[in-house]
Each structure stands twice: as structure tokens, then as C-alpha cells.
Jmol script that loads the backbone (N, CA, C; Angstrom):
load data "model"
ATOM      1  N   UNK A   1     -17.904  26.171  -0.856  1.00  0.00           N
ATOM      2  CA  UNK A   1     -17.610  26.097   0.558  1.00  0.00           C
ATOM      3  C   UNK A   1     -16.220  25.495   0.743  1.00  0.00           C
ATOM      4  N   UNK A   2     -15.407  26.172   1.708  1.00  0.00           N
ATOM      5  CA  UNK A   2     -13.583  25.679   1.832  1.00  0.00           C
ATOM      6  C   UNK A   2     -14.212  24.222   2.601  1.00  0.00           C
ATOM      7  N   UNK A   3     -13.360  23.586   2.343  1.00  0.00           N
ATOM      8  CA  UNK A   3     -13.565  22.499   3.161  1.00  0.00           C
ATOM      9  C   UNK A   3     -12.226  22.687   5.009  1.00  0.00           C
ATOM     10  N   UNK A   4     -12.746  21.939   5.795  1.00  0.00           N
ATOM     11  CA  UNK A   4     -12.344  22.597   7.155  1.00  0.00           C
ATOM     12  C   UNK A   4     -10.771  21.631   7.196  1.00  0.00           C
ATOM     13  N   UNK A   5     -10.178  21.825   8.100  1.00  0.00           N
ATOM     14  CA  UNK A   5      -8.785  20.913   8.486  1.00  0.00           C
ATOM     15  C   UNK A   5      -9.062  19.194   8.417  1.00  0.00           C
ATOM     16  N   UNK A   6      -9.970  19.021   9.234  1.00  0.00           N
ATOM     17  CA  UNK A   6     -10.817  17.416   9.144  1.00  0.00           C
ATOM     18  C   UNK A   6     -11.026  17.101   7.861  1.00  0.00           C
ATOM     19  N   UNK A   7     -11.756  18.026   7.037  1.00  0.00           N
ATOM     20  CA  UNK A   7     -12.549  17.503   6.238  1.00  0.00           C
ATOM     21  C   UNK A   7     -11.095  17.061   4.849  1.00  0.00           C
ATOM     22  N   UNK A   8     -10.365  17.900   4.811  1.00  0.00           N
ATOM     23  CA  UNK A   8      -9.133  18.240   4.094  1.00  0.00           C
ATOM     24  C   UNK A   8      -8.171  16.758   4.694  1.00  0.00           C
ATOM     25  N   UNK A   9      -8.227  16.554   5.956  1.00  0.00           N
ATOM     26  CA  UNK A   9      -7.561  15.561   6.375  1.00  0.00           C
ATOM     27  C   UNK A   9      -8.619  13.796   5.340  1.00  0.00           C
ATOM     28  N   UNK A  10      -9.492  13.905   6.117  1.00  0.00           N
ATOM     29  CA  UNK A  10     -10.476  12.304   5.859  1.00  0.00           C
ATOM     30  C   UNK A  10     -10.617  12.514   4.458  1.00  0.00           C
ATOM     31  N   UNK A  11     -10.281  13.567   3.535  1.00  0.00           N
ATOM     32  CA  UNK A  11     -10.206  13.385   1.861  1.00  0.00           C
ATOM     33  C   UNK A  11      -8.964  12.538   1.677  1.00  0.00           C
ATOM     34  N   UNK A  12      -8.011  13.341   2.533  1.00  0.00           N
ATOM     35  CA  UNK A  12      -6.803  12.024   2.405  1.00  0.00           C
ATOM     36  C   UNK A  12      -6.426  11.074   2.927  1.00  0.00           C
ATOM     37  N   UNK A  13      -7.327  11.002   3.326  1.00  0.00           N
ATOM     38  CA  UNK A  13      -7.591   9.488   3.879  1.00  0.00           C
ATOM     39  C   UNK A  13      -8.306   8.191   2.968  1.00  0.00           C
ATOM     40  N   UNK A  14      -8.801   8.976   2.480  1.00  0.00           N
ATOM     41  CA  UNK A  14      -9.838   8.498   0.963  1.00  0.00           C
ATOM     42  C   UNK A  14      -8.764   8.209   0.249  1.00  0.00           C
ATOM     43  N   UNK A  15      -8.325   9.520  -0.282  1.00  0.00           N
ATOM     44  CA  UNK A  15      -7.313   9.064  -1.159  1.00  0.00           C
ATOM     45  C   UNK A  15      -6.315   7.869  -0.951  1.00  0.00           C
ATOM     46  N   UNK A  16      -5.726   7.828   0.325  1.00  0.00           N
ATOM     47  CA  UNK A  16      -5.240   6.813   0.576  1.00  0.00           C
ATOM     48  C   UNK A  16      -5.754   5.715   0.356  1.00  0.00           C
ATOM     49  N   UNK A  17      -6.604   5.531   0.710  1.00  0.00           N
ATOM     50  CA  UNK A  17      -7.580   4.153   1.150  1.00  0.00           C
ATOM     51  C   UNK A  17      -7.457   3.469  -0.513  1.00  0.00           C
ATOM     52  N   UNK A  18      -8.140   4.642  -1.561  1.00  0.00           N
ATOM     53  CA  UNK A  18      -8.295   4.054  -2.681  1.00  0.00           C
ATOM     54  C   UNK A  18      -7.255   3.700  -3.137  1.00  0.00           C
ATOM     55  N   UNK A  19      -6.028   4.567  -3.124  1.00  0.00           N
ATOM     56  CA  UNK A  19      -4.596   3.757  -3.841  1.00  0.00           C
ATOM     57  C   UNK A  19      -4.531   1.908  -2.739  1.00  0.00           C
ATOM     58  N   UNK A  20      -5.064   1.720  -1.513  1.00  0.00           N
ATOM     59  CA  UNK A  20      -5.247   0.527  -1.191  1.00  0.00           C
ATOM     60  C   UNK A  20      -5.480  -0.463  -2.175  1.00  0.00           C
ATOM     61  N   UNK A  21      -7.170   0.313  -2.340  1.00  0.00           N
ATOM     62  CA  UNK A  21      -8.014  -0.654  -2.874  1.00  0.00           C
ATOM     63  C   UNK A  21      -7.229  -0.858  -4.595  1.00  0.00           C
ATOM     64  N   UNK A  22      -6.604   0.055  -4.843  1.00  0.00           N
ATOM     65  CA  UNK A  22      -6.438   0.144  -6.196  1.00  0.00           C
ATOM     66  C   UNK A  22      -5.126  -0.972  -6.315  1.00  0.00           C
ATOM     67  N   UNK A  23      -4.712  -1.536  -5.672  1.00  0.00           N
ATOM     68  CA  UNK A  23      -3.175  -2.057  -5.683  1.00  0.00           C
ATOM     69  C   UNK A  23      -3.384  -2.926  -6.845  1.00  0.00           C
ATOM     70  N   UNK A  24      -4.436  -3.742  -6.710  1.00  0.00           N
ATOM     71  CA  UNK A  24      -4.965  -5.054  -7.531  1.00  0.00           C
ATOM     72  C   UNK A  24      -5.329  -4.853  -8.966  1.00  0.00           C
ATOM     73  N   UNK A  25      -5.031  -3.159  -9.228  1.00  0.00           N
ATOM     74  CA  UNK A  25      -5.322  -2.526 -10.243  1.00  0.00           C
ATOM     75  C   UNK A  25      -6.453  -1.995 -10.952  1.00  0.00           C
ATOM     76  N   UNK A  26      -7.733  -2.152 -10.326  1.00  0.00           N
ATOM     77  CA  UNK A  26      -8.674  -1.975 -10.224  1.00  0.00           C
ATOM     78  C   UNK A  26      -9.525  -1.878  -8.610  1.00  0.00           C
ATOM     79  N   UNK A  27     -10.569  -0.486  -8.504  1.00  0.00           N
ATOM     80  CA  UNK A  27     -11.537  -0.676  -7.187  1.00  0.00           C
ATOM     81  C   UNK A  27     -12.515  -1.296  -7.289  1.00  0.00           C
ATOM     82  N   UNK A  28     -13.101  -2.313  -7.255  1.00  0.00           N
ATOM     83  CA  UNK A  28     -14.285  -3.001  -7.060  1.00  0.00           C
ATOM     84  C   UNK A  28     -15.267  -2.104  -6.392  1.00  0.00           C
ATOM     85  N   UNK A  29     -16.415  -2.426  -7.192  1.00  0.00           N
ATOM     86  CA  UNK A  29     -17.958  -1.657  -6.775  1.00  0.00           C
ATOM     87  C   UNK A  29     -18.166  -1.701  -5.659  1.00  0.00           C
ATOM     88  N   UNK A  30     -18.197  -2.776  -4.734  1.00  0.00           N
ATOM     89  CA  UNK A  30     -18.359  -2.252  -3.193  1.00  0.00           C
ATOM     90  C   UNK A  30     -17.129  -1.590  -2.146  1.00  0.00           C
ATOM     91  N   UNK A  31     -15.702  -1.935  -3.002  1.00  0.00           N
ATOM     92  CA  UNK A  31     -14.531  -1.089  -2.276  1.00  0.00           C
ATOM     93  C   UNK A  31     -15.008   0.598  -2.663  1.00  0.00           C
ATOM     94  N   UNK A  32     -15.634   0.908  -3.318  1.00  0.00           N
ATOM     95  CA  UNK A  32     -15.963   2.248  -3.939  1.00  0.00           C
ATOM     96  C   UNK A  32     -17.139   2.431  -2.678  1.00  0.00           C
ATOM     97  N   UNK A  33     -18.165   1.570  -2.742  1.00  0.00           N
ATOM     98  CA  UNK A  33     -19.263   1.680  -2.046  1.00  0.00           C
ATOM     99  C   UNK A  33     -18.898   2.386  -0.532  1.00  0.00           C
ATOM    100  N   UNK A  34     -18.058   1.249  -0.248  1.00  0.00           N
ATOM    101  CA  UNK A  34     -17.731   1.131   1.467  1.00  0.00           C
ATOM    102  C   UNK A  34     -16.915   2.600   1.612  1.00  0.00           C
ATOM    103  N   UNK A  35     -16.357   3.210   0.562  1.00  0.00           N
ATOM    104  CA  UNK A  35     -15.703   4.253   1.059  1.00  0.00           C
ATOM    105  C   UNK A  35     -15.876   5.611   0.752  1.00  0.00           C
ATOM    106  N   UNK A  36     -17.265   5.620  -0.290  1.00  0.00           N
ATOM    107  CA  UNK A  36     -18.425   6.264  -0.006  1.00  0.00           C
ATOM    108  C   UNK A  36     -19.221   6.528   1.089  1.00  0.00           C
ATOM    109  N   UNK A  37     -19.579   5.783   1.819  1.00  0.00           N
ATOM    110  CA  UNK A  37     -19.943   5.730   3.111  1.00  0.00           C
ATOM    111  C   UNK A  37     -19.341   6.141   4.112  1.00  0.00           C
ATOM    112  N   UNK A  38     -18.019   5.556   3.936  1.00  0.00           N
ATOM    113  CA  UNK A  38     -17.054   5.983   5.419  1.00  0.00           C
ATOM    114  C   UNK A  38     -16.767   7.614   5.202  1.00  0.00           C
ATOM    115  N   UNK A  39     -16.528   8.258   3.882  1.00  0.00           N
ATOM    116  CA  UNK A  39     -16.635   9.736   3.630  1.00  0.00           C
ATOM    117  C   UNK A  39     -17.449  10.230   4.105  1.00  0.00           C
ATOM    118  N   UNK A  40     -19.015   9.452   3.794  1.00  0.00           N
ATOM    119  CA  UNK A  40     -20.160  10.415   4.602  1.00  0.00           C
ATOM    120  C   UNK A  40     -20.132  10.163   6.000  1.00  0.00           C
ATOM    121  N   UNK A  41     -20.291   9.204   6.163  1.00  0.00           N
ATOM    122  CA  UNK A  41     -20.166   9.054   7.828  1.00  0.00           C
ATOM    123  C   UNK A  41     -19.004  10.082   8.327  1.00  0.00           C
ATOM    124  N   UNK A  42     -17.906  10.372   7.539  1.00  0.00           N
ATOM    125  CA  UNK A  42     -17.465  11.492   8.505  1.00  0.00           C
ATOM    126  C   UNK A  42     -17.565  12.822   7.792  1.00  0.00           C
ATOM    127  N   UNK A  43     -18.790  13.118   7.589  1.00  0.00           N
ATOM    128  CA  UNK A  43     -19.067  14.249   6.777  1.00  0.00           C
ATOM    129  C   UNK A  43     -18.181  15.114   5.923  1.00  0.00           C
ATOM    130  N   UNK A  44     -17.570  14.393   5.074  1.00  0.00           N
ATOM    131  CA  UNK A  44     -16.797  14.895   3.911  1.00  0.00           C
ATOM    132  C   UNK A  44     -17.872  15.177   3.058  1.00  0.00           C
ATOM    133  N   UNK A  45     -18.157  16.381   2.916  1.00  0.00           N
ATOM    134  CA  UNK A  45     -18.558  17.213   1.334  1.00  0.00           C
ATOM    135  C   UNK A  45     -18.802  16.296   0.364  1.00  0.00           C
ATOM    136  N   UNK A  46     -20.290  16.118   0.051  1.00  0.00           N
ATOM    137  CA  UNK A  46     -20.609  15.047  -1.162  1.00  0.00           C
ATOM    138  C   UNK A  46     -19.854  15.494  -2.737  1.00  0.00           C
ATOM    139  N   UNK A  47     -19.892  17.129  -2.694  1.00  0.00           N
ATOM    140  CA  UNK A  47     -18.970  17.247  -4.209  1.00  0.00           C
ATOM    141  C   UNK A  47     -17.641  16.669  -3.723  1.00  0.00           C
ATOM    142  N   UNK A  48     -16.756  16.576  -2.706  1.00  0.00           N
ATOM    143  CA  UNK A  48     -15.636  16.347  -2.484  1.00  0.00           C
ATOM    144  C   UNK A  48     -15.544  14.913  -3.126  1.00  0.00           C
ATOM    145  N   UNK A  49     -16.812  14.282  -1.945  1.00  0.00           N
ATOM    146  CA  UNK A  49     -16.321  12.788  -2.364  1.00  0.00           C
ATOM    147  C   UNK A  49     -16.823  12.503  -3.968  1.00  0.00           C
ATOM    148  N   UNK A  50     -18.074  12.814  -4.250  1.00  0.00           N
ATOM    149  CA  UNK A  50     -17.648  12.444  -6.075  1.00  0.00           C
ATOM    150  C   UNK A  50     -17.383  12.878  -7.237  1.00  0.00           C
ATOM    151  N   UNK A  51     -16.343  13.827  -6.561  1.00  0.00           N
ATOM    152  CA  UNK A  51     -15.161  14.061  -7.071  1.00  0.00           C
ATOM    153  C   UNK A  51     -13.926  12.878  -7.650  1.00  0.00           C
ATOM    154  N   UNK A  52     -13.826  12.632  -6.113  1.00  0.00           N
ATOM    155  CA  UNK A  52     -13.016  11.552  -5.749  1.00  0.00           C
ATOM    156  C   UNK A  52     -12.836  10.305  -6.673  1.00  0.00           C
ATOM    157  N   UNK A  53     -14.797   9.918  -6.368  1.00  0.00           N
ATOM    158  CA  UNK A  53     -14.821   9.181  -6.928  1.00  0.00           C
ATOM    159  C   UNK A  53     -15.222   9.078  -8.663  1.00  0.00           C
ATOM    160  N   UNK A  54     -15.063  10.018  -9.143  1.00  0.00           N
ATOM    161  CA  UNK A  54     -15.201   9.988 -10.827  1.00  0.00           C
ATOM    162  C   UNK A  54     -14.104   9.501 -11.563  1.00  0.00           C
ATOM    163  N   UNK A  55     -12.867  10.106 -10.854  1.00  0.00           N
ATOM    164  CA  UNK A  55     -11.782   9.456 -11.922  1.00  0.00           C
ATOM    165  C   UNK A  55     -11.714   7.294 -11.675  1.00  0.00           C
ATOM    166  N   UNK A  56     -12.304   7.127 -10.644  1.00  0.00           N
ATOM    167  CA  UNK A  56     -11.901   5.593 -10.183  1.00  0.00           C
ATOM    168  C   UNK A  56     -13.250   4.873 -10.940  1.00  0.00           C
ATOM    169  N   UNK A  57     -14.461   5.406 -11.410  1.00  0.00           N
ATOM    170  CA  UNK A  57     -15.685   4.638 -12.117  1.00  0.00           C
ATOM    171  C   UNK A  57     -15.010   4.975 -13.807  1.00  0.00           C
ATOM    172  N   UNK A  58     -14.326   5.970 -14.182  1.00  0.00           N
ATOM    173  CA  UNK A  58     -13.813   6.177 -15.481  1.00  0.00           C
ATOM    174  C   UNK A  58     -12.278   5.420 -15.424  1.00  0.00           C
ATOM    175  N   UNK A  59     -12.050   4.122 -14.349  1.00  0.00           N
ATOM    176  CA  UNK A  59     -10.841   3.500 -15.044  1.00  0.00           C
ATOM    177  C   UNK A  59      -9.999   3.907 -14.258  1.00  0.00           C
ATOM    178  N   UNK A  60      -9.416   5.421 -14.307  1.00  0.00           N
ATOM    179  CA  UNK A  60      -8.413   5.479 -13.977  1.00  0.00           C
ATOM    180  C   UNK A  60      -7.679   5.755 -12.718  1.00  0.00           C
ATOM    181  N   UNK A  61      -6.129   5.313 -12.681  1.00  0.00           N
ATOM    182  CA  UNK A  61      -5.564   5.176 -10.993  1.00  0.00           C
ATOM    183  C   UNK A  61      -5.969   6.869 -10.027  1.00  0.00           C
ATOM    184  N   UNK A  62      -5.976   6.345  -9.130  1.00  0.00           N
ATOM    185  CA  UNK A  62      -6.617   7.109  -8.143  1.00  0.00           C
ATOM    186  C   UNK A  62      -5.536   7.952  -7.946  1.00  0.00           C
ATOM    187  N   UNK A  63      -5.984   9.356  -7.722  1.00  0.00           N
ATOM    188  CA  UNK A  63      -5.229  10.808  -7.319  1.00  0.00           C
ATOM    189  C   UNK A  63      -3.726  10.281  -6.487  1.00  0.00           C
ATOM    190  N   UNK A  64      -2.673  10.685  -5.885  1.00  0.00           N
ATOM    191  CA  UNK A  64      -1.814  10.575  -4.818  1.00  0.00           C
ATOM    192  C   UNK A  64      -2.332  10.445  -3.521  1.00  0.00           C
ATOM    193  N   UNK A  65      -2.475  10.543  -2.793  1.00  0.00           N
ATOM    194  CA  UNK A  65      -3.013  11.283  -1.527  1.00  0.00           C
ATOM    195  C   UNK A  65      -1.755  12.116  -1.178  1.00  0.00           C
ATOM    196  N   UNK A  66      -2.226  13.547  -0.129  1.00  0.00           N
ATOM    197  CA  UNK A  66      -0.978  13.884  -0.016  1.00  0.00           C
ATOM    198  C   UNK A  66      -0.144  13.994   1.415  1.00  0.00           C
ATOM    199  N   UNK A  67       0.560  13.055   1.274  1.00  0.00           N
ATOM    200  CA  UNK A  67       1.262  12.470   2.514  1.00  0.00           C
ATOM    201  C   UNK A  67       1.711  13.605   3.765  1.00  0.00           C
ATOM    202  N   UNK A  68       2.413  14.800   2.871  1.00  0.00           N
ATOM    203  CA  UNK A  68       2.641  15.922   4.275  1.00  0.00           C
ATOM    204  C   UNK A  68       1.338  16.581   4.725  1.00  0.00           C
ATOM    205  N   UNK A  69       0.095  16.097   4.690  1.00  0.00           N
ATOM    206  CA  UNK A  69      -0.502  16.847   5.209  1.00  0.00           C
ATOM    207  C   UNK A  69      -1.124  15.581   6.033  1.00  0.00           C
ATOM    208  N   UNK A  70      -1.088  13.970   5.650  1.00  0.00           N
ATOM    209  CA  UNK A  70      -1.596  12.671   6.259  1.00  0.00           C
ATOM    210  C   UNK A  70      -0.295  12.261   7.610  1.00  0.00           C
ATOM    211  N   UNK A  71       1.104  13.444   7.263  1.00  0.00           N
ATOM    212  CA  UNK A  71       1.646  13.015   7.993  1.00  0.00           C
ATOM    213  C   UNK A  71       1.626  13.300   9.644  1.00  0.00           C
ATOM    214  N   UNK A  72       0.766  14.587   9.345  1.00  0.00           N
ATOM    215  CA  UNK A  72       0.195  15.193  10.672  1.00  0.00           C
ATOM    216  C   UNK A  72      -0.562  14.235  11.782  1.00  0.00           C
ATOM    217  N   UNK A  73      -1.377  13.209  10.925  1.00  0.00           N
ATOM    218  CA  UNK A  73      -1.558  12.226  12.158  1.00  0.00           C
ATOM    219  C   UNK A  73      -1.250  11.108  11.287  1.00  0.00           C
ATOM    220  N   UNK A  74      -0.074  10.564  11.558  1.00  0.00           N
ATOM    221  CA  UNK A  74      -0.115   9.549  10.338  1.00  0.00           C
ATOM    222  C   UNK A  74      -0.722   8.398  10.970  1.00  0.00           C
ATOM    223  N   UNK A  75      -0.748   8.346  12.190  1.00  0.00           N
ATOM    224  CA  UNK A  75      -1.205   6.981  12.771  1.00  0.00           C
ATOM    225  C   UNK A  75      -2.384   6.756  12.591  1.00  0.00           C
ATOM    226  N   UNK A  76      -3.531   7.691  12.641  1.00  0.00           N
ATOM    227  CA  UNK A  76      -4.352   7.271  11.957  1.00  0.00           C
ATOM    228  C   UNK A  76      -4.712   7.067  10.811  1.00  0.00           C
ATOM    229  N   UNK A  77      -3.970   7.656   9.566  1.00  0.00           N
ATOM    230  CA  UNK A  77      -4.126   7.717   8.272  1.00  0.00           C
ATOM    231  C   UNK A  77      -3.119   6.054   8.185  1.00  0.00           C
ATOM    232  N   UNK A  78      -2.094   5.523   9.107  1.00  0.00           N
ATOM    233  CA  UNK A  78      -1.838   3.792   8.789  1.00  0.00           C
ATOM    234  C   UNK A  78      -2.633   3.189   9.122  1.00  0.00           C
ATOM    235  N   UNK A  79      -3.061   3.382  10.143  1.00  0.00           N
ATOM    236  CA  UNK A  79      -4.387   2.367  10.921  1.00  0.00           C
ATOM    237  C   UNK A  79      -5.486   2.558   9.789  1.00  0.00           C
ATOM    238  N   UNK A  80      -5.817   3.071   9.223  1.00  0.00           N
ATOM    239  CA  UNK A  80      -7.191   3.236   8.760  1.00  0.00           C
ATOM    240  C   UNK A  80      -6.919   2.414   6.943  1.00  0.00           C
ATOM    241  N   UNK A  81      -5.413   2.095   6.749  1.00  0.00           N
ATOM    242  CA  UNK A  81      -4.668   1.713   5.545  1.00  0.00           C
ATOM    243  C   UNK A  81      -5.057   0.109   5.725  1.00  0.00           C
ATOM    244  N   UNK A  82      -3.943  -0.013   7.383  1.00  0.00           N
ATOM    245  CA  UNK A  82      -4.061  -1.348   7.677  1.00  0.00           C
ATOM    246  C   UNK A  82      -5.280  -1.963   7.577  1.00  0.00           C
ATOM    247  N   UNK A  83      -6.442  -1.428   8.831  1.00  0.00           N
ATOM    248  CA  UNK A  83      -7.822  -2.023   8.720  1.00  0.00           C
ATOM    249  C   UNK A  83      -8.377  -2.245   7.166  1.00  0.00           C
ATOM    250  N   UNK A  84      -8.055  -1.692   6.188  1.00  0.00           N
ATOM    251  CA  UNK A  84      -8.462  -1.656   4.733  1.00  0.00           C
ATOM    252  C   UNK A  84      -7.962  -3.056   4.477  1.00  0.00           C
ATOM    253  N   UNK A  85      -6.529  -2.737   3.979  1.00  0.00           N
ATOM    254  CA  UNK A  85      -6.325  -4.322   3.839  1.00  0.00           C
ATOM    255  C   UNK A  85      -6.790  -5.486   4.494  1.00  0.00           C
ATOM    256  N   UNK A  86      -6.745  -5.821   5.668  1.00  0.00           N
ATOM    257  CA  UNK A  86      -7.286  -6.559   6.253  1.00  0.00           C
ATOM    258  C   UNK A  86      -8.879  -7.237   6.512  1.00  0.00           C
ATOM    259  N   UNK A  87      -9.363  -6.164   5.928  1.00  0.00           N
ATOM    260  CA  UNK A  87     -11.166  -6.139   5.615  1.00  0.00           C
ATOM    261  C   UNK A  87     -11.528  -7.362   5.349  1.00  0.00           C
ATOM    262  N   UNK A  88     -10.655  -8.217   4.585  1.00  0.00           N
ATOM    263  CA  UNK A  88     -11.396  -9.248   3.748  1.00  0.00           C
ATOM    264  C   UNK A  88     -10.765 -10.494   3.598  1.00  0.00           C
ATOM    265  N   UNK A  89      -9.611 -10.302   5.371  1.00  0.00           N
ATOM    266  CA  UNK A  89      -9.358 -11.324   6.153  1.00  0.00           C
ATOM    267  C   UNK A  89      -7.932 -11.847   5.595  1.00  0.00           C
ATOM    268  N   UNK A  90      -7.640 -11.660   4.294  1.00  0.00           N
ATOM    269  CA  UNK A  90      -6.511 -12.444   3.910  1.00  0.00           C
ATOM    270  C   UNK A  90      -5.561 -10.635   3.123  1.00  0.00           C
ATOM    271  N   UNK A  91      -4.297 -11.195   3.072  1.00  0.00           N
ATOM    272  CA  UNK A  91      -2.851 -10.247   2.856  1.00  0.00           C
ATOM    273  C   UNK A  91      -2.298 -10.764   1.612  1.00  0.00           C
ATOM    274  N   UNK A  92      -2.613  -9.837   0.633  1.00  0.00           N
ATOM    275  CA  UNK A  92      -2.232 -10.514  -0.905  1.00  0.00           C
ATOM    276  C   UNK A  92      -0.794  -9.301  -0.751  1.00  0.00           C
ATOM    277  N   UNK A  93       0.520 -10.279  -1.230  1.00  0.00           N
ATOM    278  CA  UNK A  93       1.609  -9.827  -1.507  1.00  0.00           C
ATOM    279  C   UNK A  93       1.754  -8.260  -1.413  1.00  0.00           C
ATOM    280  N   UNK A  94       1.587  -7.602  -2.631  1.00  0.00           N
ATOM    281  CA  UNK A  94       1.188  -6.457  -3.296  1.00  0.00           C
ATOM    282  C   UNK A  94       0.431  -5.415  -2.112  1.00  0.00           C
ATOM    283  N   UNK A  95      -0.037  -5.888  -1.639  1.00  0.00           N
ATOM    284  CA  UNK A  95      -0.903  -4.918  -0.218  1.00  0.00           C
ATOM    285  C   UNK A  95       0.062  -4.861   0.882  1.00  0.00           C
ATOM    286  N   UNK A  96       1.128  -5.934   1.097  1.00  0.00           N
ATOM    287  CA  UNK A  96       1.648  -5.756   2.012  1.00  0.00           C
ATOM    288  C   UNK A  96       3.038  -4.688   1.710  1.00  0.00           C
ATOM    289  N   UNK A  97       3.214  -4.703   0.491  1.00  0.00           N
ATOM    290  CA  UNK A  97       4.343  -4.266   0.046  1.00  0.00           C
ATOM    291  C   UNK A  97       3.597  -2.816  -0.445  1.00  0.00           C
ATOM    292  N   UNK A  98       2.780  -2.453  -0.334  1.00  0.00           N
ATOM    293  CA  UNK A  98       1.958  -1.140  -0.565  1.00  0.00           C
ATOM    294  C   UNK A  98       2.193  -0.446   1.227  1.00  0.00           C
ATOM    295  N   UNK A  99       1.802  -1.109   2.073  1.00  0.00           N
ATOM    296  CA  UNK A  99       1.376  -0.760   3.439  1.00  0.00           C
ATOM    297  C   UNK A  99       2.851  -0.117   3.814  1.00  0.00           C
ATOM    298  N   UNK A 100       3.976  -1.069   3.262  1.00  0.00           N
ATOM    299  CA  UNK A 100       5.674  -0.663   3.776  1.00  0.00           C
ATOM    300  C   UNK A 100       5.816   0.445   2.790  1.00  0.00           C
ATOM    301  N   UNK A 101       5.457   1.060   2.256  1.00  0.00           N
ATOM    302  CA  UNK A 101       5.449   1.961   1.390  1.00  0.00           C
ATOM    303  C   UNK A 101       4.869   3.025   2.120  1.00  0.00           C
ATOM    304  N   UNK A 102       3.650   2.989   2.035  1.00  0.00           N
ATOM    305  CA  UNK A 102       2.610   3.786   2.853  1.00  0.00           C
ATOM    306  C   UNK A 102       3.558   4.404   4.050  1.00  0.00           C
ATOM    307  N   UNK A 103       3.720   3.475   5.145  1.00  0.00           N
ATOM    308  CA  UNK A 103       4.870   3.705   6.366  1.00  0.00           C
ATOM    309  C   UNK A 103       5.893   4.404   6.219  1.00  0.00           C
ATOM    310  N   UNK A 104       6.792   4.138   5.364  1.00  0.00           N
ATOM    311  CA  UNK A 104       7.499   4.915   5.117  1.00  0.00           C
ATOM    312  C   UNK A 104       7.059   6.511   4.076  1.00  0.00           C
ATOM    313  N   UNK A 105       6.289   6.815   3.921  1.00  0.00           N
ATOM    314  CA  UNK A 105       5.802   7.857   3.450  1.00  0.00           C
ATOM    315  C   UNK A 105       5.618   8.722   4.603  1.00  0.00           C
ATOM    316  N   UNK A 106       4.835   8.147   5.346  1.00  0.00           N
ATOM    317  CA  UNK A 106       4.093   8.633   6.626  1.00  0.00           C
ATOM    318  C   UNK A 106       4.999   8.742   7.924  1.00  0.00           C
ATOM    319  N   UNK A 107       5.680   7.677   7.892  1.00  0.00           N
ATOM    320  CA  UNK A 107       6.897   7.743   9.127  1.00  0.00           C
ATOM    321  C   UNK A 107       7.999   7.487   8.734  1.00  0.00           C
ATOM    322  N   UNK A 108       8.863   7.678   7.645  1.00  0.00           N
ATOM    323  CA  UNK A 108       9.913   8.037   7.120  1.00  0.00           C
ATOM    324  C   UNK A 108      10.784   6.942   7.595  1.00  0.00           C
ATOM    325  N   UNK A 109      10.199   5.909   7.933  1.00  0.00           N
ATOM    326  CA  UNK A 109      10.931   4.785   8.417  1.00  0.00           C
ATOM    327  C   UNK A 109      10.437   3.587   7.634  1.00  0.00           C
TER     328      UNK A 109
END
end "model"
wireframe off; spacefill off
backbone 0.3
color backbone group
């Protein structure tokens, strides 16, 4: 089954999310969990998402996401970056300097 414009979009959103979670160099079992969930909750394709998620339980860094197609709404693909980081109340270096990255990917600024 093709997956639809949405569904193609909130994969890269995933993807994003996990290069988040991944900054620290590793995703922790419930950063995996929580974004398992947020995939289904917006009905992303269960092969899609563990897909996704096979290369990140075998170790390794998470796919790209791909920015010209996140750039279409990028505001929500930052907002949904930001709220990530912020999840767990405190801003470790490395996340913030990921997020100015992110931004400028997304808004070329």
C-alpha cells in the first residue's frame, strides 16, 4: 500500500524526532516507545513505523529525515522537534545546537 502525502509527511517527522532523541547517541526504550505511539496515533502504517524502528533497536544512527519534503510545513515538523526536546523539562547543550541545525534545514535561516 503507497503511503498518502500525511502519512509520507509524519514518517518525517519520526525521522526527525529520532535524530532528536538520538543526539545523546543513543534512543532510550521509552523515547522509542513514545514515538511508536505518536506514529500510531497518527496512523502511520505499522510496516512503516517498524521499519523505522529496526535500524534504532540494532544500534544504529537513525535514517536522515528528508528535509525538502519536512520543509513544506516546516513549522510543524520544528514545533514537534522543539516539544521533543523539551519533554523532559531540561536543554542539554547538544539538543540545542541540534534544534539550530534543524532550523536552518527547515528555514534556511
Amino acid at each position: 500500500m503507497a503511503l498518502s502525502d500525511d502519512d509520507r509527511f509524519n514518517l518525517e517527522v519520526l525521522k526527525l524526532l529520532l535524530h532528536v532523541a538520538w543526539v545523546d547517541g543513543a534512543v532510550e526504550q521509552h523515547e522509542a516507545n513514545m514515538l511508536l505511539g505518536l506514529g500510531r496515533s497518527w496512523s502511520v502504517p505499522e510496516a512503516a513505523l517498524q521499519k523505522l524502528l529496526a535500524s534504532i533497536e540494532a544500534g544504529k544512527r537513525p535514517a536522515e529525515p528528508d528535509y525538502e519534503l519536512l520543509r513544506r510545513r516546516s513549522d510543524d515538523a520544528l514545533q514537534a522537534a522543539r516539544a521533543l526536546v523539551l519533554a523532559d523539562g531540561k536543554v542539554m547543550p547538544e539538543e540545542s545546537a541540534l534544534l539550530k541545525k534543524v532550523q536552518a534545514a527547515l528555514l534556511g535561516g
